[in-house]
TORKOL-4160 file (C-alpha; in steps of 0.2 Angstrom, whole numbers, padded with zeros to 4 digits, m for minus):
300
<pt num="1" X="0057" Y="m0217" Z="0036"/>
<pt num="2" X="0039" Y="m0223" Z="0029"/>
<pt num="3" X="0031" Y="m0216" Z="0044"/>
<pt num="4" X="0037" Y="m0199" Z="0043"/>
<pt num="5" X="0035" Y="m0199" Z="0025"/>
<pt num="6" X="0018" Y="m0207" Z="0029"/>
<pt num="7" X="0014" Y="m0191" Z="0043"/>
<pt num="8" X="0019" Y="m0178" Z="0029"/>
<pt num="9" X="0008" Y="m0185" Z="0016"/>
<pt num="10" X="m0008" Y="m0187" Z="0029"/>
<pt num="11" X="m0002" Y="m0168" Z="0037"/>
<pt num="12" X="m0002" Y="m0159" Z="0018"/>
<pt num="13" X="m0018" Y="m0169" Z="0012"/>
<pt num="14" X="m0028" Y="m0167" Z="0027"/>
<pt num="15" X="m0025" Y="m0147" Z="0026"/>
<pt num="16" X="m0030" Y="m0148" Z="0007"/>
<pt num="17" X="m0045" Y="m0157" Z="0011"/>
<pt num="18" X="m0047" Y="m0145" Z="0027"/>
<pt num="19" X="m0048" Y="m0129" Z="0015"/>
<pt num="20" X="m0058" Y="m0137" Z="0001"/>
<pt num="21" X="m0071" Y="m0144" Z="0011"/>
<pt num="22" X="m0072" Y="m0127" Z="0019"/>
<pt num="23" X="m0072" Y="m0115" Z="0008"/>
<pt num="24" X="m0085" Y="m0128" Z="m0002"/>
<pt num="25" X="m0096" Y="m0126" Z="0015"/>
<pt num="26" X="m0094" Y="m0110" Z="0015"/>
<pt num="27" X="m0099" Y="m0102" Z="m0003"/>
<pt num="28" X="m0113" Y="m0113" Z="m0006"/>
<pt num="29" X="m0124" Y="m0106" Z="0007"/>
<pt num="30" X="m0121" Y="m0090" Z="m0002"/>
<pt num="31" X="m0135" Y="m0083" Z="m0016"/>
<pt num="32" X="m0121" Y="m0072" Z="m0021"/>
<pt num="33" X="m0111" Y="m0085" Z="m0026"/>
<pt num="34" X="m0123" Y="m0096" Z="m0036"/>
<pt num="35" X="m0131" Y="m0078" Z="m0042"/>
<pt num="36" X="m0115" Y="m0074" Z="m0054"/>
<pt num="37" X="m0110" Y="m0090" Z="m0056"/>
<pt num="38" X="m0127" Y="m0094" Z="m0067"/>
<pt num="39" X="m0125" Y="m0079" Z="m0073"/>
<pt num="40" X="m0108" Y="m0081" Z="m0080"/>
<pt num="41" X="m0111" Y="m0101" Z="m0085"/>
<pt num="42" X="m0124" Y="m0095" Z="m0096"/>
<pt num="43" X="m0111" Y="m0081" Z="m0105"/>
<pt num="44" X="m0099" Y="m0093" Z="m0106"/>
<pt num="45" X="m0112" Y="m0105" Z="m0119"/>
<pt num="46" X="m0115" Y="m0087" Z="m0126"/>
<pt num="47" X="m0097" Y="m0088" Z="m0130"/>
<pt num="48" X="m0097" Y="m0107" Z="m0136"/>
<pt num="49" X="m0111" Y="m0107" Z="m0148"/>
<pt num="50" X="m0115" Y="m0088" Z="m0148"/>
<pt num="51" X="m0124" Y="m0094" Z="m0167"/>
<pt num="52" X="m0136" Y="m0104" Z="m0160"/>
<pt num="53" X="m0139" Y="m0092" Z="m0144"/>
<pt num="54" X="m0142" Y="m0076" Z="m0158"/>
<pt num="55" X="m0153" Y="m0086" Z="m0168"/>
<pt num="56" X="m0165" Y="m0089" Z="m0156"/>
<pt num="57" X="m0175" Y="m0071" Z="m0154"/>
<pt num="58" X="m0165" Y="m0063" Z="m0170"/>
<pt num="59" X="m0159" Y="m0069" Z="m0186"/>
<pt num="60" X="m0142" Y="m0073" Z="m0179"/>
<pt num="61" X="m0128" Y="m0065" Z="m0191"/>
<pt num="62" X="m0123" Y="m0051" Z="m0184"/>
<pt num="63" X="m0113" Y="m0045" Z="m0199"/>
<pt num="64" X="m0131" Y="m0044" Z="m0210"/>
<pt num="65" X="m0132" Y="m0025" Z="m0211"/>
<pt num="66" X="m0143" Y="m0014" Z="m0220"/>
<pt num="67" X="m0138" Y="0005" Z="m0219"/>
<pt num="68" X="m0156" Y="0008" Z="m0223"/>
<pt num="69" X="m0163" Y="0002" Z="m0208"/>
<pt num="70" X="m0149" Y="0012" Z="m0197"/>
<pt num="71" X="m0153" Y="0015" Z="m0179"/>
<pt num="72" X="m0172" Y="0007" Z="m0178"/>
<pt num="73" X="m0179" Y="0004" Z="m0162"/>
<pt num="74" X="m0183" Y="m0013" Z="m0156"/>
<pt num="75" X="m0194" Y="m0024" Z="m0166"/>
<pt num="76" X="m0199" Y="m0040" Z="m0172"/>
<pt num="77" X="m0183" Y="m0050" Z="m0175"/>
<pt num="78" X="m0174" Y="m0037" Z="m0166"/>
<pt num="79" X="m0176" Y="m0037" Z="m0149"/>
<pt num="80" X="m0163" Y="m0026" Z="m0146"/>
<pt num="81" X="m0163" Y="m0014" Z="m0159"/>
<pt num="82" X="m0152" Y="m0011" Z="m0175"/>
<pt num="83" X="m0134" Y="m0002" Z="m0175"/>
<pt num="84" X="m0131" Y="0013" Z="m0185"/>
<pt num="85" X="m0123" Y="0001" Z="m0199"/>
<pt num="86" X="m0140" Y="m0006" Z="m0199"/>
<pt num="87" X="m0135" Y="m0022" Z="m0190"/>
<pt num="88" X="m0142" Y="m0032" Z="m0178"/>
<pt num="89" X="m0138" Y="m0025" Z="m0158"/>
<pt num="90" X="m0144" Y="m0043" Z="m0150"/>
<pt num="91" X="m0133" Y="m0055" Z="m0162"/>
<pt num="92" X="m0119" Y="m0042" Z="m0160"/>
<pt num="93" X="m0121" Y="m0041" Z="m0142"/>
<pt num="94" X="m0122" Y="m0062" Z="m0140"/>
<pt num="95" X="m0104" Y="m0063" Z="m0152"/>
<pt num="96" X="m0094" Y="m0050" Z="m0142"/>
<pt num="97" X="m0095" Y="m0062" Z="m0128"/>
<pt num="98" X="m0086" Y="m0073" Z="m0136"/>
<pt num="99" X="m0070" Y="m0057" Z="m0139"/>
<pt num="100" X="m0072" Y="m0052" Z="m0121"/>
<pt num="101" X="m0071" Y="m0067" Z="m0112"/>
<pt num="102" X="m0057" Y="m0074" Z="m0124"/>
<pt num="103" X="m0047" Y="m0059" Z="m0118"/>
<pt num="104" X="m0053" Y="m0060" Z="m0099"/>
<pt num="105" X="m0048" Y="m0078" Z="m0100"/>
<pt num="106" X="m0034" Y="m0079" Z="m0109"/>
<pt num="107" X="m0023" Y="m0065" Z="m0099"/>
<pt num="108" X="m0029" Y="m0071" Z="m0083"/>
<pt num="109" X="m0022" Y="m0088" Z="m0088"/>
<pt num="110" X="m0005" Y="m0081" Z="m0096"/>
<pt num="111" X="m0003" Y="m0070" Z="m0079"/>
<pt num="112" X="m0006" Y="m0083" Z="m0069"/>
<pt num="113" X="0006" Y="m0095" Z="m0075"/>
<pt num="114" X="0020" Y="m0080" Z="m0073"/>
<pt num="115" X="0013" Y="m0075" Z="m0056"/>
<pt num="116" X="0014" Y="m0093" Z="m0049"/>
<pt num="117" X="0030" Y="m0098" Z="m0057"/>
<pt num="118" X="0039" Y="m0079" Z="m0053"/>
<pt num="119" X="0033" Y="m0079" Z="m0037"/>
<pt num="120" X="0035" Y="m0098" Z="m0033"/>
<pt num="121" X="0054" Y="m0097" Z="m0038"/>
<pt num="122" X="0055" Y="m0081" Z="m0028"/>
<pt num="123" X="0047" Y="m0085" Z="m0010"/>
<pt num="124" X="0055" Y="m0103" Z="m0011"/>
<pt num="125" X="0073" Y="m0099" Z="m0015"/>
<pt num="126" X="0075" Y="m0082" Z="m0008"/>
<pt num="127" X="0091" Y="m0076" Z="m0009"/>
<pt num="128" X="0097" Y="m0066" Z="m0025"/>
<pt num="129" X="0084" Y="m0076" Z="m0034"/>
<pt num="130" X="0070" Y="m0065" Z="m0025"/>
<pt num="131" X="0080" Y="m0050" Z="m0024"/>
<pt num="132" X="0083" Y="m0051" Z="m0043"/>
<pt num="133" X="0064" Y="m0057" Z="m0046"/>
<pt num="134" X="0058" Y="m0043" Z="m0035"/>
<pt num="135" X="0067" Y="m0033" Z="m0043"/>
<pt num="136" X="0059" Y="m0037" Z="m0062"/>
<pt num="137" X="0043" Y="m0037" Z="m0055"/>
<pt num="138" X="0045" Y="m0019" Z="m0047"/>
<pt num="139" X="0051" Y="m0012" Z="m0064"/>
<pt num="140" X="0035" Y="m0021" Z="m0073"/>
<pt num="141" X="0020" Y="m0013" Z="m0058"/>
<pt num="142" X="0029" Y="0005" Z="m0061"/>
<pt num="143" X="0019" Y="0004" Z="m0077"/>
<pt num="144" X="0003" Y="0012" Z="m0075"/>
<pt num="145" X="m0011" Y="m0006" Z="m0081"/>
<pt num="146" X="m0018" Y="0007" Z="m0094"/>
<pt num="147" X="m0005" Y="0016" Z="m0099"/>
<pt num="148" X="0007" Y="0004" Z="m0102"/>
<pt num="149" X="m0006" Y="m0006" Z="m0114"/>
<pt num="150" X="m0009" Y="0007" Z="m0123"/>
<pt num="151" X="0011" Y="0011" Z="m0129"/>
<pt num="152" X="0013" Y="m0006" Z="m0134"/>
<pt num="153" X="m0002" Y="m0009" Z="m0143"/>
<pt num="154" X="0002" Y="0008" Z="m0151"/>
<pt num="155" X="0016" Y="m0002" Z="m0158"/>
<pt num="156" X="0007" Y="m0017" Z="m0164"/>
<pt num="157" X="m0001" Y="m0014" Z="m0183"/>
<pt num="158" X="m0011" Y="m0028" Z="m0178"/>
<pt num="159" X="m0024" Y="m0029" Z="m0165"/>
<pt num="160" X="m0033" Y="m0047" Z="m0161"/>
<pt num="161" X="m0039" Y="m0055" Z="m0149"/>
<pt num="162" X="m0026" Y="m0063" Z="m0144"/>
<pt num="163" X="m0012" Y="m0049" Z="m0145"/>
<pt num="164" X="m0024" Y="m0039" Z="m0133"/>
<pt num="165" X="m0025" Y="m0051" Z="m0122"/>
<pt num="166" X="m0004" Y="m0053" Z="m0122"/>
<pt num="167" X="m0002" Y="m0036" Z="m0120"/>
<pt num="168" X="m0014" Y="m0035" Z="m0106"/>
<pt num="169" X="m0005" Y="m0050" Z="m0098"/>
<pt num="170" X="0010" Y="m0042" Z="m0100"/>
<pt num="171" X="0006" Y="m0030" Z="m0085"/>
<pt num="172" X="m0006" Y="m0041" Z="m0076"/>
<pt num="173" X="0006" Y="m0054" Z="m0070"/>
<pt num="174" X="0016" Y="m0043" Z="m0057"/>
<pt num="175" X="0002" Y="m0042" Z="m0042"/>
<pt num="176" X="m0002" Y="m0061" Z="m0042"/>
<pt num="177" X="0018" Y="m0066" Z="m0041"/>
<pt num="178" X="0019" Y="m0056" Z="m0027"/>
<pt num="179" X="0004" Y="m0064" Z="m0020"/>
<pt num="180" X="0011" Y="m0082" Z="m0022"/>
<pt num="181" X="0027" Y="m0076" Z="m0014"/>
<pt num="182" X="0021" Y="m0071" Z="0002"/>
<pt num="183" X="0007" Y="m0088" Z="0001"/>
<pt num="184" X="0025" Y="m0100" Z="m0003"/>
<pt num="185" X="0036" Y="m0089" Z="0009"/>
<pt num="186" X="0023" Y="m0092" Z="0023"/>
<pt num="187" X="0019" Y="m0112" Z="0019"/>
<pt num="188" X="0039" Y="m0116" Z="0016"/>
<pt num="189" X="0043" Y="m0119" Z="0034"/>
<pt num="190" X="0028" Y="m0127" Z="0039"/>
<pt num="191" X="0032" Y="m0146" Z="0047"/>
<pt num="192" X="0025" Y="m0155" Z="0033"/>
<pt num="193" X="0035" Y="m0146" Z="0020"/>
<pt num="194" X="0051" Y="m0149" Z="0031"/>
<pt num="195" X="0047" Y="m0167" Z="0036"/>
<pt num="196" X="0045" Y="m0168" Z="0015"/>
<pt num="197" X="0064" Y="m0159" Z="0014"/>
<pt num="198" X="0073" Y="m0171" Z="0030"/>
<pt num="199" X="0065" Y="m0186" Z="0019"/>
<pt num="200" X="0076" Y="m0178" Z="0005"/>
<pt num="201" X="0060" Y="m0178" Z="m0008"/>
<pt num="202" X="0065" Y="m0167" Z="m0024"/>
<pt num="203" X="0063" Y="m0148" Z="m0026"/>
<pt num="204" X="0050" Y="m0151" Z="m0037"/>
<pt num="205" X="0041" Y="m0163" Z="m0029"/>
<pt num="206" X="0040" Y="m0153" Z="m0013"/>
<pt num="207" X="0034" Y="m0137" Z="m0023"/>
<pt num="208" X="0020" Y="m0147" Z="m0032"/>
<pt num="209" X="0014" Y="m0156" Z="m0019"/>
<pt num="210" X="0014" Y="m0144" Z="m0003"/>
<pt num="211" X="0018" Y="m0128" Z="m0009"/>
<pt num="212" X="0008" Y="m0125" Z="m0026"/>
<pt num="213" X="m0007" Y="m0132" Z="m0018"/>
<pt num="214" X="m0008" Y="m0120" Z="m0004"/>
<pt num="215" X="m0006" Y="m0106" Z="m0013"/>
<pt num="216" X="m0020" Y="m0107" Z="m0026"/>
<pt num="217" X="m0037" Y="m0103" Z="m0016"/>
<pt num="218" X="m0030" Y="m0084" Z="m0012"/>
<pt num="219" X="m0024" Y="m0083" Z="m0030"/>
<pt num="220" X="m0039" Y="m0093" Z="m0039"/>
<pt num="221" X="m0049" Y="m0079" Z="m0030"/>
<pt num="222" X="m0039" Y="m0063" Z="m0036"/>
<pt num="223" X="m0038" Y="m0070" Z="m0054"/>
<pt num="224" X="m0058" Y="m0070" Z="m0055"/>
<pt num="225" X="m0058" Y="m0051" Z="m0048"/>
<pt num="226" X="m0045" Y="m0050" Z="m0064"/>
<pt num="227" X="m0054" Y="m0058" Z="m0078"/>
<pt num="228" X="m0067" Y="m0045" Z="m0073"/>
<pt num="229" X="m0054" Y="m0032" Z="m0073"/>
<pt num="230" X="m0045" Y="m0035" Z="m0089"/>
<pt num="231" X="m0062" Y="m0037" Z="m0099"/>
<pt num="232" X="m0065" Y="m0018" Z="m0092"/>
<pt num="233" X="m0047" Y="m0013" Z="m0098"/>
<pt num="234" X="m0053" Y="m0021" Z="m0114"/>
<pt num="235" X="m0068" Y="m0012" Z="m0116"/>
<pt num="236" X="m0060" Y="0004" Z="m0112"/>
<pt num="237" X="m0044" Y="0003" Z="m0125"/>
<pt num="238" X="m0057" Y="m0002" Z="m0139"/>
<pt num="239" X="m0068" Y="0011" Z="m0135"/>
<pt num="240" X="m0052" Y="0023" Z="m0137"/>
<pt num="241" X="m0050" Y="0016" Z="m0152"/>
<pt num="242" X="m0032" Y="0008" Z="m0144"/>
<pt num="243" X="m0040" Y="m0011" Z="m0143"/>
<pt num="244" X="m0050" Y="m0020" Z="m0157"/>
<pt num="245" X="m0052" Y="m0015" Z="m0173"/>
<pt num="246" X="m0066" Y="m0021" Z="m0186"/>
<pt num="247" X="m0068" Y="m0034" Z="m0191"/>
<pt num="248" X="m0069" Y="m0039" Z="m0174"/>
<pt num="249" X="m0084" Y="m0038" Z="m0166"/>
<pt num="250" X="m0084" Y="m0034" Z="m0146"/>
<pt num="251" X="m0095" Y="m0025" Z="m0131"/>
<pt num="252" X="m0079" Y="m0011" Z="m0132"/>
<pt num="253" X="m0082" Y="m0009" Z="m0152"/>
<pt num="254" X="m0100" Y="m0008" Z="m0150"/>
<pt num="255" X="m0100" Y="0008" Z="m0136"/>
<pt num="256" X="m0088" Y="0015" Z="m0146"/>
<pt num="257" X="m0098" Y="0016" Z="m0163"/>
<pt num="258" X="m0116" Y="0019" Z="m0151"/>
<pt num="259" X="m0108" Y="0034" Z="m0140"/>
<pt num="260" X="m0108" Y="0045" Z="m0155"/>
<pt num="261" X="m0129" Y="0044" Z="m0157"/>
<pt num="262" X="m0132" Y="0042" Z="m0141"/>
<pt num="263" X="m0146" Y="0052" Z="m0139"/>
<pt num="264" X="m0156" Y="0049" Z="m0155"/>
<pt num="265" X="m0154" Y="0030" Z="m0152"/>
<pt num="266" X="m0151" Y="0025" Z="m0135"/>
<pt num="267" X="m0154" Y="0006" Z="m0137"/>
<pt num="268" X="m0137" Y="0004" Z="m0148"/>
<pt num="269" X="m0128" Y="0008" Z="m0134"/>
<pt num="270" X="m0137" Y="0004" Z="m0117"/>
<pt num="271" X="m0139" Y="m0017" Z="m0123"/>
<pt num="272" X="m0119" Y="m0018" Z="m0122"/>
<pt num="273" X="m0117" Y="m0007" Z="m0108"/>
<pt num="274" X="m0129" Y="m0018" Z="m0097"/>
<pt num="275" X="m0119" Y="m0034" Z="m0103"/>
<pt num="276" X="m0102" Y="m0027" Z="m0099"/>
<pt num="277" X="m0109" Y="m0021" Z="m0082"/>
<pt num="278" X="m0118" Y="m0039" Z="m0076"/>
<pt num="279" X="m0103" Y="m0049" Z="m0081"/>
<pt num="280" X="m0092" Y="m0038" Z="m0073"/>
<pt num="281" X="m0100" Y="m0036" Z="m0058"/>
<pt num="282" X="m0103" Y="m0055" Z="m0060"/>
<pt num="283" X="m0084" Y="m0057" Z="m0058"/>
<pt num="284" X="m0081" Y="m0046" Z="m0047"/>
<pt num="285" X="m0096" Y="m0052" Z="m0033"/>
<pt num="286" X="m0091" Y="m0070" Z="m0036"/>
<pt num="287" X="m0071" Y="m0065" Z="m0031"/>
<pt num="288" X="m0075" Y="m0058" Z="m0018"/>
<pt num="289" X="m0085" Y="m0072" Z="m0012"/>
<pt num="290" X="m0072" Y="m0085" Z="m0015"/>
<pt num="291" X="m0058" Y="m0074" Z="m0006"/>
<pt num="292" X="m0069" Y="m0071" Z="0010"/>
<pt num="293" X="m0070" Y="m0089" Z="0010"/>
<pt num="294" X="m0051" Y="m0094" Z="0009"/>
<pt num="295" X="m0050" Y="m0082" Z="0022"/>
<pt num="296" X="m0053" Y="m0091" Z="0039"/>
<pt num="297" X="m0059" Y="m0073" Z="0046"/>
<pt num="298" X="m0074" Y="m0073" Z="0033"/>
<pt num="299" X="m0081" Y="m0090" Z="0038"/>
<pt num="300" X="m0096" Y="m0089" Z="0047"/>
């Protein structure tokens, strides 16, 4: 009985190691995984200690506005200009990191913890258990992403944060279940996990250790294509004027209050614009870096 339980622990730990130590060897010969991943470590102490950051070229608060000074050009201070309020682009810019990453991060955590208990539930019971997981999940992805956003926060009076990034959750989790059911469905009867099941180890036990585990390079990898996606989905709403409101300060709010003078002063609207675009095509380079390298077909 110690011998088999010891081959089943030896099996599921050698193919854990196995994965990490390839997919390690894999995406750190890669300048375009290191290339985002700077670029993103350094947004993310933007995010932290976005007051420092701001008062390093400017003078730091972006909520110091003078209507006088609206719309001027780059100077001194200024590097990127002031807004039509008369406040500063750069420390605006350097806090709506801070919003847009919050709501990246936070939905992309919420949906994954329903994606991976949903589909974990689903793949490894089966049964009316699936049939009736499926089923919710189907009823949830026949919502348009955008379009199902913006009714509910229509309903909210209150828009923060944190009840964008719930919202945004709310139709985000569907694809990543679905994901981890077909990674648990395909890992289930694999020898280790039925040597783990013959020894009579727990449900839990078995799902922790050998299916969970197996499931989270394909899905680690599709939630950093997310985080990219929902900070879009947030810039798009608030720039509709369906996300955050003021006081709130974010990339969306920014292009939404620049679009309007546009032409007579371009710099209020092209600093976010570039920031929105790096970070998300940051996110979107460094996903699809990590899910060539879970896949064995893209190591090379």
């Amino acid at each position: 009985m110690s011998e088999a339980v010891l081959v089943s622990d030896t099996a599921t730990d050698g193919v854990a190691e196995f994965r990490r130590r390839g997919v390690w060897r894999t995406v750190r010969r890669r300048p375009l995984f290191w290339i985002p991943l700077v670029f993103l470590a350094v947004l993310l102490v933007l995010a932290i200690v976005p007051g420092v950051v701001a008062g390093i070229f400017g003078h730091g608060d972006p909520r110091a506005c003078n209507i006088s000074n609206s719309a001027q050009p780059p100077s001194a201070g200024h590097p990127f200009g002031l807004d039509l309020q008369g406040c500063d682009v750069y420390a605006n810019v350097i806090y709506g990191a801070r919003a847009s990453l919050t709501v990246g991060l936070t939905c992309t955590v919420i949906a994954l913890g329903l994606g991976m208990i949903i589909g974990t539930l689903a793949g490894y019971f089966g049964g009316w258990i699936d049939g009736l997981l499926a089923r919710v999940t189907d009823v949830f992805l026949g919502f348009p992403f955008l379009l199902g956003a913006i009714v509910v926060l229509n309903s909210l009076g209150q828009r923060s944060v944190w009840t964008v990034a719930l919202v945004l959750a709310l139709f985000s989790w569907p694809t990543m279940a679905r994901l981890v059911r077909s990674s648990v469905r395909a890992t289930r009867d694999a020898d280790y996990v039925q040597a783990a099941l013959a020894m009579g180890f727990r449900t839990r036990r078995v799902i922790l250790r050998y299916l969970i585990p197996n499931t989270l390079g394909p899905v680690l990898a599709i939630a950093t294509l997310t985080v990219g996606g929902v900070i879009v989905a947030e810039s798009t709403l608030t720039f509709l004027g369906l996300g955050l409101r003021s006081p709130s300060i974010s990339w969306g709010l920014q292009l939404a209050t620049a679009q309007s003078r546009f032409q007579q002063a371009p710099h209020t609207l092209i600093s976010p614009a570039v920031f929105l675009a790096v970070t998300v095509l940051s996110l979107i380079t460094l996903g699809d870096v990590l899910r060539d390298a879970v896949n064995p077909k893209g190591r090379t």
